[in-house]
PDB file of N, CA, C and O in Angstrom:
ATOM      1  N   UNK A   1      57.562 149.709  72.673  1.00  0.00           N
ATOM      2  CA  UNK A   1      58.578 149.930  73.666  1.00  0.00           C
ATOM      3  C   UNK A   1      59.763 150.632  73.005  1.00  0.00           C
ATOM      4  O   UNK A   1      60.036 150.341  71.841  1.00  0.00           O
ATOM      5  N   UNK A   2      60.542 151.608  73.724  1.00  0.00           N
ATOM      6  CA  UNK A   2      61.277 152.464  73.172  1.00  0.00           C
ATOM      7  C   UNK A   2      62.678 151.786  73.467  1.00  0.00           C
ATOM      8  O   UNK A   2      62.901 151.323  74.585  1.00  0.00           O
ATOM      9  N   UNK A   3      63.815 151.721  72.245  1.00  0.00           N
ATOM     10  CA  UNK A   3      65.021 151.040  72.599  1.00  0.00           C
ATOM     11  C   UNK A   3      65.547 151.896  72.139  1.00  0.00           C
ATOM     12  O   UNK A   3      65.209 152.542  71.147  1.00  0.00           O
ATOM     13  N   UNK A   4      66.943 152.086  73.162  1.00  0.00           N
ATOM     14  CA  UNK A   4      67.728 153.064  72.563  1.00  0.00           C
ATOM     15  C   UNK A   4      69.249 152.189  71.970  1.00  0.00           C
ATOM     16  O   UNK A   4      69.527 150.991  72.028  1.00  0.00           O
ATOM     17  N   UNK A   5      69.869 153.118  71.521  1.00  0.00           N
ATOM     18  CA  UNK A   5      71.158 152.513  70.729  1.00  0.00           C
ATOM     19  C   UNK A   5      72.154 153.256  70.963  1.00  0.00           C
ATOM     20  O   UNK A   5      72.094 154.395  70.499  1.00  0.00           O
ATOM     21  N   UNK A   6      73.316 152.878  71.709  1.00  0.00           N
ATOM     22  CA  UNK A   6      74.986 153.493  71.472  1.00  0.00           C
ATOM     23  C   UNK A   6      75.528 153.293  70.851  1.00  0.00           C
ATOM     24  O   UNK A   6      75.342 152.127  70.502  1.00  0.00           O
ATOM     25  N   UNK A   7      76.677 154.002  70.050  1.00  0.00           N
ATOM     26  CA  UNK A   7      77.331 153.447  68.968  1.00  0.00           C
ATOM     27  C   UNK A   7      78.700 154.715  69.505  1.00  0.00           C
ATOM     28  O   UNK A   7      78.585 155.870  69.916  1.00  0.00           O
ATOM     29  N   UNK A   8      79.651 154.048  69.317  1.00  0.00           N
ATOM     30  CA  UNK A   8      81.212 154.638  70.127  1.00  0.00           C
ATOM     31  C   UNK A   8      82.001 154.475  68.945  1.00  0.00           C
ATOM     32  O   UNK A   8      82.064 153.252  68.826  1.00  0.00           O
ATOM     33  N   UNK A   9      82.567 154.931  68.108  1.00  0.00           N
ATOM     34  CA  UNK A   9      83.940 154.971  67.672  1.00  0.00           C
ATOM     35  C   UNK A   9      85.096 155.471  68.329  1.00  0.00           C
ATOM     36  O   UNK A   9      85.085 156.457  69.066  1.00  0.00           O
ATOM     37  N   UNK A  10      86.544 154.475  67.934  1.00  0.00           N
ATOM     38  CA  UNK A  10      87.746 154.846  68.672  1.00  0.00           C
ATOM     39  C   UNK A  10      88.433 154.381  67.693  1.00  0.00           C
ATOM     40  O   UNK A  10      88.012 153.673  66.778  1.00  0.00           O
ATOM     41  N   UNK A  11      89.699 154.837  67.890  1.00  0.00           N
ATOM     42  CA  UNK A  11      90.758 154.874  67.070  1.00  0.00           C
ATOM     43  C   UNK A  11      92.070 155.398  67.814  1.00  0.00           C
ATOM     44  O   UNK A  11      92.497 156.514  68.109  1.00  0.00           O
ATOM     45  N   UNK A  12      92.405 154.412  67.942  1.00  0.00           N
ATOM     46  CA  UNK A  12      93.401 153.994  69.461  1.00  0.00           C
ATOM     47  C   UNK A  12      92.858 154.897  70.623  1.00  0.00           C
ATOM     48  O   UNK A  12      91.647 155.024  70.447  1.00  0.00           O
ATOM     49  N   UNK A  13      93.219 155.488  71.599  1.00  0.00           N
ATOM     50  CA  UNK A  13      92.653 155.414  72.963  1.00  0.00           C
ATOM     51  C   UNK A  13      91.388 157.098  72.817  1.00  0.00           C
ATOM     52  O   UNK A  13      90.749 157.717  73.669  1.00  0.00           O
ATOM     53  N   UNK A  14      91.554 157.267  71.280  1.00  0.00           N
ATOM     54  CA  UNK A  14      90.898 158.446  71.578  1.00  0.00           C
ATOM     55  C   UNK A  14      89.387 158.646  70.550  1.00  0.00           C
ATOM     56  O   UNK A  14      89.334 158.641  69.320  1.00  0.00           O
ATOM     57  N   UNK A  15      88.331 158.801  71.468  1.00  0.00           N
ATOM     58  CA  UNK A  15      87.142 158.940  70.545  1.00  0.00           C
ATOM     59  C   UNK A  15      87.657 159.602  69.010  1.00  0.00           C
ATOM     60  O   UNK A  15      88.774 160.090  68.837  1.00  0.00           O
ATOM     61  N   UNK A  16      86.721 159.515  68.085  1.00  0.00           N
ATOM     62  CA  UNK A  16      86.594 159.950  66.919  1.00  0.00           C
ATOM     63  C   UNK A  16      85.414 160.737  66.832  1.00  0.00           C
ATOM     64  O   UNK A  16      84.348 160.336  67.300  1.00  0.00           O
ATOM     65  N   UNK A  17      85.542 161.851  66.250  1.00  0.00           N
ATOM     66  CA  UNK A  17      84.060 162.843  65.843  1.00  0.00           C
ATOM     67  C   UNK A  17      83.034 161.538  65.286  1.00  0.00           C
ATOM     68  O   UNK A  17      83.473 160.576  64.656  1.00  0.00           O
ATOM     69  N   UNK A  18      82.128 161.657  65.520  1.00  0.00           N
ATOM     70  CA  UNK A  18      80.608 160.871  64.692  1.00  0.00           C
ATOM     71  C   UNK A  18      80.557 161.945  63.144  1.00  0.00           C
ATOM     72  O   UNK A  18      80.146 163.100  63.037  1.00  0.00           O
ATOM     73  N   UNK A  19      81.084 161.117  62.200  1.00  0.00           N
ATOM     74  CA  UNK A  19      80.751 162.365  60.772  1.00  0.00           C
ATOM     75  C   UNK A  19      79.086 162.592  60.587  1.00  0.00           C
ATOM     76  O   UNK A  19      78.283 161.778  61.044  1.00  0.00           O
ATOM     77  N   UNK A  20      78.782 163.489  60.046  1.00  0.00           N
ATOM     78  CA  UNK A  20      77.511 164.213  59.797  1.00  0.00           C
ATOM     79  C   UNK A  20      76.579 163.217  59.032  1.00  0.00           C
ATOM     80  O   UNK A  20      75.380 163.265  59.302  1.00  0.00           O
ATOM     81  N   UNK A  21      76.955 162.455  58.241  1.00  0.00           N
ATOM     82  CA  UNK A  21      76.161 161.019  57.543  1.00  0.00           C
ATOM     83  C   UNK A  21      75.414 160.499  59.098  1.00  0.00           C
ATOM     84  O   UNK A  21      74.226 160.718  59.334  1.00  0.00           O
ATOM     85  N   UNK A  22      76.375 159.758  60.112  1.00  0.00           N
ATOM     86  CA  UNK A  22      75.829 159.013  60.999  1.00  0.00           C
ATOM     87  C   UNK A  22      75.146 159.964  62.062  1.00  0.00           C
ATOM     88  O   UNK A  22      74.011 159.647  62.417  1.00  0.00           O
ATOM     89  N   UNK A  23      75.666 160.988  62.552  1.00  0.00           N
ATOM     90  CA  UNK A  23      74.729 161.594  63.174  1.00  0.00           C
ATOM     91  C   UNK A  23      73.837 162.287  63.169  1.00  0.00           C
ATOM     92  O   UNK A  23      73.263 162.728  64.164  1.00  0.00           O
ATOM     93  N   UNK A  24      73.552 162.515  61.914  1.00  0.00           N
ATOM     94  CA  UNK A  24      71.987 163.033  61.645  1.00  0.00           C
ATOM     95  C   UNK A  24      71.159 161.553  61.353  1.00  0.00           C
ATOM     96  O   UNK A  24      69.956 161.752  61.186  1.00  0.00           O
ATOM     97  N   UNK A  25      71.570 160.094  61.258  1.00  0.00           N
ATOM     98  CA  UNK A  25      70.738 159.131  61.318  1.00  0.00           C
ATOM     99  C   UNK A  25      70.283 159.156  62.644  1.00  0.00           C
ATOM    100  O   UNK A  25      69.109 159.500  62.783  1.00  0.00           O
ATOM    101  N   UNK A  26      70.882 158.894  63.593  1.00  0.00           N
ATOM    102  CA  UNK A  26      71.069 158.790  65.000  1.00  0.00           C
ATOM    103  C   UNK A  26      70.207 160.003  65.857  1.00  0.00           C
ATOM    104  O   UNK A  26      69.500 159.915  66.860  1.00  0.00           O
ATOM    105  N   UNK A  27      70.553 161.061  65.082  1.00  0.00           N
ATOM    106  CA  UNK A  27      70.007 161.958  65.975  1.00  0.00           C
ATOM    107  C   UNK A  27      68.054 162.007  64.963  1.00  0.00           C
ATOM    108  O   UNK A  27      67.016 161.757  65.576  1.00  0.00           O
ATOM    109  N   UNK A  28      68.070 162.191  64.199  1.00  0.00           N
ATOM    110  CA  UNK A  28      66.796 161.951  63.980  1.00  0.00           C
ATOM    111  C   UNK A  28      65.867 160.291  64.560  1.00  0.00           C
ATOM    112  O   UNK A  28      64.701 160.378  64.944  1.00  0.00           O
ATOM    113  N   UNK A  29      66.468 159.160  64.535  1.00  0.00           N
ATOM    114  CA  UNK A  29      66.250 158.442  65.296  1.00  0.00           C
ATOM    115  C   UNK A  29      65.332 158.668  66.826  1.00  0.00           C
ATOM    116  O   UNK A  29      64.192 158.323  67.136  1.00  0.00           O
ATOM    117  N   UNK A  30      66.303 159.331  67.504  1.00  0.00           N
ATOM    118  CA  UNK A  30      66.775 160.041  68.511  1.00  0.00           C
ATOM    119  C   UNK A  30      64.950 160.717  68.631  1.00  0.00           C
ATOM    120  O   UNK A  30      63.964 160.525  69.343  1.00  0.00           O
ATOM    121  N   UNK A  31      65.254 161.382  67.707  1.00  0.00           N
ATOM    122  CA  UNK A  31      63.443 162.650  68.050  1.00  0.00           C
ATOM    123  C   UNK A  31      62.530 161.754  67.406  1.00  0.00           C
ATOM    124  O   UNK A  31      61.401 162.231  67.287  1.00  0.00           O
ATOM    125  N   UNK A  32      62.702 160.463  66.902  1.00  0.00           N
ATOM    126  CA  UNK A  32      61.283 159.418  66.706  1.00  0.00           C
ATOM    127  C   UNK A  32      61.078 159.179  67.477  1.00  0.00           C
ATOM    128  O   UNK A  32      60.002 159.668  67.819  1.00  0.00           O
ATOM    129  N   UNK A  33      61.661 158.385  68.417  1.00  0.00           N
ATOM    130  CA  UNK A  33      61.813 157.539  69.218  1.00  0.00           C
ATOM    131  C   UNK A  33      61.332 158.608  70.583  1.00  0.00           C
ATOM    132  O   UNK A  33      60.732 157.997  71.468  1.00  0.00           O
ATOM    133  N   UNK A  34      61.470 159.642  70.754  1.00  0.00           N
ATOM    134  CA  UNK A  34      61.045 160.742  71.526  1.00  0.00           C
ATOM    135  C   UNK A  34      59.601 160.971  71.776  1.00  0.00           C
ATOM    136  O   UNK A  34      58.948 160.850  72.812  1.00  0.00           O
ATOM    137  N   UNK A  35      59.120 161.479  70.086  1.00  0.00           N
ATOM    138  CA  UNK A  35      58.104 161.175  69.654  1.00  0.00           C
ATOM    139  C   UNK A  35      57.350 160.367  70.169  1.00  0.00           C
ATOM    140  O   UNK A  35      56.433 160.727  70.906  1.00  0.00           O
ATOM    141  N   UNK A  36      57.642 158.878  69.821  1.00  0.00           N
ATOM    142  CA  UNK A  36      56.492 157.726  70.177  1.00  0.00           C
ATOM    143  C   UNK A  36      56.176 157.428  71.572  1.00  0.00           C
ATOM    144  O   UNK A  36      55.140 157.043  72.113  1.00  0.00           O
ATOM    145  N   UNK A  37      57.455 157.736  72.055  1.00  0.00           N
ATOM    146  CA  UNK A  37      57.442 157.547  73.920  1.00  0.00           C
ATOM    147  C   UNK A  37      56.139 158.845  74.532  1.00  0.00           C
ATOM    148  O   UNK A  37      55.325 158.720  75.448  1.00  0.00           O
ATOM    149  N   UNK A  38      56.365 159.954  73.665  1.00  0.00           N
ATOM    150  CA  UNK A  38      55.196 160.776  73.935  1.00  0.00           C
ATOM    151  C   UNK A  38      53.659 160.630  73.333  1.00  0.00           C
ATOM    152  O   UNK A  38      52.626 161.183  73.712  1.00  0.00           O
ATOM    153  N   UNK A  39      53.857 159.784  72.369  1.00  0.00           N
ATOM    154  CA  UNK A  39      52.109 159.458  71.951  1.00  0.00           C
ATOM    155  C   UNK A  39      51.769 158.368  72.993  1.00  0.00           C
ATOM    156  O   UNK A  39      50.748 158.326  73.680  1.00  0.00           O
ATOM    157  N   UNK A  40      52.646 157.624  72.991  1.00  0.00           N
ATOM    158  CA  UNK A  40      51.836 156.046  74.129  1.00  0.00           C
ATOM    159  C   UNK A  40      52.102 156.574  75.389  1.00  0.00           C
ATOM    160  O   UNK A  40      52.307 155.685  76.215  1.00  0.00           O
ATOM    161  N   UNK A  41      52.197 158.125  75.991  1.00  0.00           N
ATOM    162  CA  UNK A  41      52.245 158.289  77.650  1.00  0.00           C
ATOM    163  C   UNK A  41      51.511 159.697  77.702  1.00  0.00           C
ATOM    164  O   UNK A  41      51.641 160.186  78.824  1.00  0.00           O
ATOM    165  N   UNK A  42      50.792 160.487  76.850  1.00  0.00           N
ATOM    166  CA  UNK A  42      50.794 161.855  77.261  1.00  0.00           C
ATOM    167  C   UNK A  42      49.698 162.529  76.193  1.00  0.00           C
ATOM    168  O   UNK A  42      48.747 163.210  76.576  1.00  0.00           O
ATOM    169  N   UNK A  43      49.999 162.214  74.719  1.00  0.00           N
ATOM    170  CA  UNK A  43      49.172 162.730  73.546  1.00  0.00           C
ATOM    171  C   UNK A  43      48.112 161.797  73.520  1.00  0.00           C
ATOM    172  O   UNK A  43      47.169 162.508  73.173  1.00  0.00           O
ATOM    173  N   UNK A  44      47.653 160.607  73.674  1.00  0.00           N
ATOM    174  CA  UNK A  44      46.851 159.868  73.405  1.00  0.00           C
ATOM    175  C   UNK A  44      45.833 160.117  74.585  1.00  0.00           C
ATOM    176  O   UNK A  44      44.616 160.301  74.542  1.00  0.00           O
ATOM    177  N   UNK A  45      46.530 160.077  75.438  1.00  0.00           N
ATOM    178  CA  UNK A  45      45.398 160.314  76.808  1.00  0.00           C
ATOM    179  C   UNK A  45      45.014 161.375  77.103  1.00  0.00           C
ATOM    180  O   UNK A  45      44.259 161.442  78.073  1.00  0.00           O
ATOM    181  N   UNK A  46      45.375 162.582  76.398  1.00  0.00           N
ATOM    182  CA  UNK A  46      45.088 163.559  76.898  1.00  0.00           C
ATOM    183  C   UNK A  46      44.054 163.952  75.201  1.00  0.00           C
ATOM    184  O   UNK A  46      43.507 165.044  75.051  1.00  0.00           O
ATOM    185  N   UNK A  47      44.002 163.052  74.338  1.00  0.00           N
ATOM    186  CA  UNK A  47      43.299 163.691  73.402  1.00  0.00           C
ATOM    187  C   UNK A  47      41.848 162.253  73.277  1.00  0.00           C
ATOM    188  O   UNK A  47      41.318 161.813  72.257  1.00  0.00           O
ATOM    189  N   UNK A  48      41.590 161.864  74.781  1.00  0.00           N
ATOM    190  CA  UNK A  48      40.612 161.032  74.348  1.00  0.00           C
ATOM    191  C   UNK A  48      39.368 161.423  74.518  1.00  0.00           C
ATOM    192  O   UNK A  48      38.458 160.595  74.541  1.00  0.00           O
ATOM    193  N   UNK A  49      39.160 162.667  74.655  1.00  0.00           N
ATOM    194  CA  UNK A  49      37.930 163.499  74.351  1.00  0.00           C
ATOM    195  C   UNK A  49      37.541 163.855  72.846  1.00  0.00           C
ATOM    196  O   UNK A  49      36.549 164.505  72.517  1.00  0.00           O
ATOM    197  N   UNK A  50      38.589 163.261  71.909  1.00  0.00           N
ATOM    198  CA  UNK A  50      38.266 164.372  70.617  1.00  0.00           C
ATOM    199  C   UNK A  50      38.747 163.079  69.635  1.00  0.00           C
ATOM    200  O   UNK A  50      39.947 162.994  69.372  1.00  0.00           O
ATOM    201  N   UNK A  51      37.877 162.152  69.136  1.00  0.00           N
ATOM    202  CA  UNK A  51      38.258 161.264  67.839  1.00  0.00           C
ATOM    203  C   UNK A  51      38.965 161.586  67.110  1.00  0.00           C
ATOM    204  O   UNK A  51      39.771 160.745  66.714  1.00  0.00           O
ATOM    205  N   UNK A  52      39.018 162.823  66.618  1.00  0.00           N
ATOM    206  CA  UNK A  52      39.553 162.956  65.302  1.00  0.00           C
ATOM    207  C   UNK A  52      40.998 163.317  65.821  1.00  0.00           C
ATOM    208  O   UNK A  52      41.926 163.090  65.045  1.00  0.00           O
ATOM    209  N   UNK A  53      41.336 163.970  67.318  1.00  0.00           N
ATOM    210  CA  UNK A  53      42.761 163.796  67.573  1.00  0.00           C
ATOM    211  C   UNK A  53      43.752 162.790  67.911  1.00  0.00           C
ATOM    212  O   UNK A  53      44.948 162.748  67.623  1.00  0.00           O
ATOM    213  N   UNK A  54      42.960 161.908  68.642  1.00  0.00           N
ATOM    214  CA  UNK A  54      42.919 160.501  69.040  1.00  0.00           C
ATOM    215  C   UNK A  54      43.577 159.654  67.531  1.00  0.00           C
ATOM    216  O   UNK A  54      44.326 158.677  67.538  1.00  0.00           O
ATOM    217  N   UNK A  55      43.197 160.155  66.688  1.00  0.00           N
ATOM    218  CA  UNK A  55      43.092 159.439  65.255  1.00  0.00           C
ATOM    219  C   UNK A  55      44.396 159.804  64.669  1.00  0.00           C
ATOM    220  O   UNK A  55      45.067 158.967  64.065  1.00  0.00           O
ATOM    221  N   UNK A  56      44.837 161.222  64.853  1.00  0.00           N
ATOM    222  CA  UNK A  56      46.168 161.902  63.848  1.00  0.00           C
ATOM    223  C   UNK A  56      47.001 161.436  64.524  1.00  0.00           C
ATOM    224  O   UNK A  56      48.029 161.108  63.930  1.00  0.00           O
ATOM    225  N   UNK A  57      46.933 161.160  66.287  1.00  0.00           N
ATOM    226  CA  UNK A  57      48.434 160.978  66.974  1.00  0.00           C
ATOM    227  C   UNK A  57      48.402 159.378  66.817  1.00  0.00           C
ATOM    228  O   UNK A  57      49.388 158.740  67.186  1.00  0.00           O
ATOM    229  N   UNK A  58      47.116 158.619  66.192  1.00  0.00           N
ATOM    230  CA  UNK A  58      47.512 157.318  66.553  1.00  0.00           C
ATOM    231  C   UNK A  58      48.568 156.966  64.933  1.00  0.00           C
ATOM    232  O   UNK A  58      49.581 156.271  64.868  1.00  0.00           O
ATOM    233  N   UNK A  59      47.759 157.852  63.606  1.00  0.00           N
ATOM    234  CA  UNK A  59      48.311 158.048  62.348  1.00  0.00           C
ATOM    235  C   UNK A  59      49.947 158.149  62.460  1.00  0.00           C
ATOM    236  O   UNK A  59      50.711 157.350  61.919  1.00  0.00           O
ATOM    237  N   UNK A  60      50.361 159.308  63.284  1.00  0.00           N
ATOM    238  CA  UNK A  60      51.588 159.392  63.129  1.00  0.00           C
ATOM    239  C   UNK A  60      52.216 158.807  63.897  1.00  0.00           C
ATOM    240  O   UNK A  60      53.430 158.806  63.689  1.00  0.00           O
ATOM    241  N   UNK A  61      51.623 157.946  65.290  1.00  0.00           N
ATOM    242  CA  UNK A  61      52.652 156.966  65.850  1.00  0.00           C
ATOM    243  C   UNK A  61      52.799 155.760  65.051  1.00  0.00           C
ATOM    244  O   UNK A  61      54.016 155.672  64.889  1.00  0.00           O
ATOM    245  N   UNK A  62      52.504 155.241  64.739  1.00  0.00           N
ATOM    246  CA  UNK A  62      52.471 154.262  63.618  1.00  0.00           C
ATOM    247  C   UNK A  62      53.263 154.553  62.543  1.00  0.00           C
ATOM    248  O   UNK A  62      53.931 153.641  62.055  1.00  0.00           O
ATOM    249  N   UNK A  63      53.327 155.993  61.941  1.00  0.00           N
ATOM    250  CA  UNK A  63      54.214 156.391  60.726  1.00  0.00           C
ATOM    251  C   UNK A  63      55.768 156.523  61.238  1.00  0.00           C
ATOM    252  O   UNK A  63      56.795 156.402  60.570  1.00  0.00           O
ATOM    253  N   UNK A  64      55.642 156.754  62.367  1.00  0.00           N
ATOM    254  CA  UNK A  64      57.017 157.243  62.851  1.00  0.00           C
ATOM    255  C   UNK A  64      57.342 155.888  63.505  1.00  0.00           C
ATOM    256  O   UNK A  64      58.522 155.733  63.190  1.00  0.00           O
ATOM    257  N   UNK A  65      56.956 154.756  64.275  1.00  0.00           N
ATOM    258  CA  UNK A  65      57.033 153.583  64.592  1.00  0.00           C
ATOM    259  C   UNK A  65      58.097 152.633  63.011  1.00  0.00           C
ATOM    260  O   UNK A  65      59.048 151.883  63.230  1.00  0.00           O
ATOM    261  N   UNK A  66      57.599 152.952  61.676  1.00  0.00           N
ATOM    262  CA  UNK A  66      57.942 152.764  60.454  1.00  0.00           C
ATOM    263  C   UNK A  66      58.887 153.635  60.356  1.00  0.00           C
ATOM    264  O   UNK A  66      59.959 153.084  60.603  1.00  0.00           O
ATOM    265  N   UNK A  67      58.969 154.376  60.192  1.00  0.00           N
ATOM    266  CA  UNK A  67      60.452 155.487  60.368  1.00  0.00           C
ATOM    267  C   UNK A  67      61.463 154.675  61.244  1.00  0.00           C
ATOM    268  O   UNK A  67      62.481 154.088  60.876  1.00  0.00           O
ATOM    269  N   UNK A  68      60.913 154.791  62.521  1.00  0.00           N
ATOM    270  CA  UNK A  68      61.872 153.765  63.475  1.00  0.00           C
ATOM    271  C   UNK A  68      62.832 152.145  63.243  1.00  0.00           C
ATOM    272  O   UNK A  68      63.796 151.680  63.852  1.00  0.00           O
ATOM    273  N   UNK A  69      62.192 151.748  62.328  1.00  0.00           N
ATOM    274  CA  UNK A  69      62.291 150.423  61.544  1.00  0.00           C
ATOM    275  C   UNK A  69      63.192 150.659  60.516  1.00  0.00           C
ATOM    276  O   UNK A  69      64.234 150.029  60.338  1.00  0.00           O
ATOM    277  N   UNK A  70      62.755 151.621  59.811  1.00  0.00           N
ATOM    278  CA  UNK A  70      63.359 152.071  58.306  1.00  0.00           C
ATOM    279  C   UNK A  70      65.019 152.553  58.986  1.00  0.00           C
ATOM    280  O   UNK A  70      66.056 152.222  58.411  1.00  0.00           O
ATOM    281  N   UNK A  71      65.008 153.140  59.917  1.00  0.00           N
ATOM    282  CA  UNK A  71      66.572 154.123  60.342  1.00  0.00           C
ATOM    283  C   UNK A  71      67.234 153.462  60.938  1.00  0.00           C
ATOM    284  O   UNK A  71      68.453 153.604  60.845  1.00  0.00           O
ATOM    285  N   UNK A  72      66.652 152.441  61.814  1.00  0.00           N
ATOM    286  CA  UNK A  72      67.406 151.293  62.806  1.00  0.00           C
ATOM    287  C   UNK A  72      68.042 149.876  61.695  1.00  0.00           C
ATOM    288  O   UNK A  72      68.988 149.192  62.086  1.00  0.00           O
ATOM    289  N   UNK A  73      67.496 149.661  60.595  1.00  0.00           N
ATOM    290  CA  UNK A  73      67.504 148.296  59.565  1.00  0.00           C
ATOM    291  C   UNK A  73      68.620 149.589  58.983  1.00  0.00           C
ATOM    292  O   UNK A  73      69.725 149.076  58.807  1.00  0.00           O
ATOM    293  N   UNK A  74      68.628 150.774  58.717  1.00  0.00           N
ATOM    294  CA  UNK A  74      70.187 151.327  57.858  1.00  0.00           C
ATOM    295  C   UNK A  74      71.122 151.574  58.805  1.00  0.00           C
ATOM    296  O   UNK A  74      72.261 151.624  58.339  1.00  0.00           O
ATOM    297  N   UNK A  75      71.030 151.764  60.098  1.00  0.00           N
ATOM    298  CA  UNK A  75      72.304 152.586  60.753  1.00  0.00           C
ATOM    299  C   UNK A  75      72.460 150.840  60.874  1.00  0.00           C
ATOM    300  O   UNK A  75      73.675 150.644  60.846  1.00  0.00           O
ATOM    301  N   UNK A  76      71.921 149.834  60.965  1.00  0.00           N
ATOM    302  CA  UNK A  76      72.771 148.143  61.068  1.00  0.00           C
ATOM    303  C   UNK A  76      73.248 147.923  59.648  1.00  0.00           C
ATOM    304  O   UNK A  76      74.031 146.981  59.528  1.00  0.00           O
ATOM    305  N   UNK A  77      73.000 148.470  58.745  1.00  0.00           N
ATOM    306  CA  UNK A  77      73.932 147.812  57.613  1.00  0.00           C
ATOM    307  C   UNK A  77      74.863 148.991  57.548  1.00  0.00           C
ATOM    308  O   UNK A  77      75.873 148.483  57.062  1.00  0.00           O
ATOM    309  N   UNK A  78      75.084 150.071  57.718  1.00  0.00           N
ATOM    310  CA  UNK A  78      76.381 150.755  57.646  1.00  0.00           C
ATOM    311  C   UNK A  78      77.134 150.108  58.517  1.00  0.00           C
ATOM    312  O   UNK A  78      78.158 149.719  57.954  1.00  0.00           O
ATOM    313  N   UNK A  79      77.071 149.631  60.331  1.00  0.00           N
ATOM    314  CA  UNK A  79      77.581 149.320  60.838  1.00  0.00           C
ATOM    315  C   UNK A  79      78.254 147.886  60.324  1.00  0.00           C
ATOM    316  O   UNK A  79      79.446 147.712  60.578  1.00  0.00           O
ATOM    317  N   UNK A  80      77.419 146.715  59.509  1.00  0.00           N
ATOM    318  CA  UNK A  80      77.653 146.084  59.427  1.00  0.00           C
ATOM    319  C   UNK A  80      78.648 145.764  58.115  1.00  0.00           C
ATOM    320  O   UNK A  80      79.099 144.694  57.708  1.00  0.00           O
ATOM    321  N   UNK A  81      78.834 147.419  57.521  1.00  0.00           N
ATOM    322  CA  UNK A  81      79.378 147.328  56.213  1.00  0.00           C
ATOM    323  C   UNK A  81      80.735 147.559  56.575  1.00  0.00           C
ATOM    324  O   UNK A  81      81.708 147.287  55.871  1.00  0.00           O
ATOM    325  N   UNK A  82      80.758 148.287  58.171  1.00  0.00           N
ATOM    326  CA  UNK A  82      82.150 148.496  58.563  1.00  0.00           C
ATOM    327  C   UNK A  82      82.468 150.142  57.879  1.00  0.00           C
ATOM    328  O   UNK A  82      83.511 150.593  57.405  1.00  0.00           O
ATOM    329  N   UNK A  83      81.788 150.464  57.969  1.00  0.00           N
ATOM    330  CA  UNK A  83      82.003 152.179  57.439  1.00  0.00           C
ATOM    331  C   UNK A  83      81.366 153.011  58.346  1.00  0.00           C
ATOM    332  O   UNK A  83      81.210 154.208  58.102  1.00  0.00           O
ATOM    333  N   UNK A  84      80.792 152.228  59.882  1.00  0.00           N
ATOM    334  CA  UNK A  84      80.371 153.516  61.127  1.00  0.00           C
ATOM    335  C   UNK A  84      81.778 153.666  61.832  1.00  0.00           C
ATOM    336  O   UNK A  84      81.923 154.463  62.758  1.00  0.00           O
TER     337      UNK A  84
END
């Protein structure tokens, strides 16, 4: 299941730019999470004529599922370090 995440900085009544550290976490996030929503609705079913394709999209949903884990467990300890 695909979860998404907001994250807002302010500094008194006025947003703050997202610096380039956090939003290239976020935004790559962003195209995993894209990704997987398209293997479990669209790539899988449409490649169940052919094993061996069936096989690479199930390979890389799973790799990128781990990606998903790996980027979501760091953008919570920056946040939690107090430096997002």
């Amino acid at each position: 299941m695909v979860e998404w995440v907001i994250f807002e900085l302010r500094e008194g009544d006025y947003l703050m730019p997202t610096p380039n550290l956090h939003h290239n976490l976020v935004q790559q996030l962003s195209e995993l999470m894209d990704s997987t929503w398209r293997y479990e609705n669209f790539y899988k079913s449409d490649a169940s004529a052919c094993p061996k394709c069936m096989e690479i999209w199930n390979m890389l949903h799973q790799r990128h599922e781990e990606d998903i884990t790996t980027l979501k467990g760091h953008l919570a300890d920056h946040v939690k370090a107090g430096d997002w």
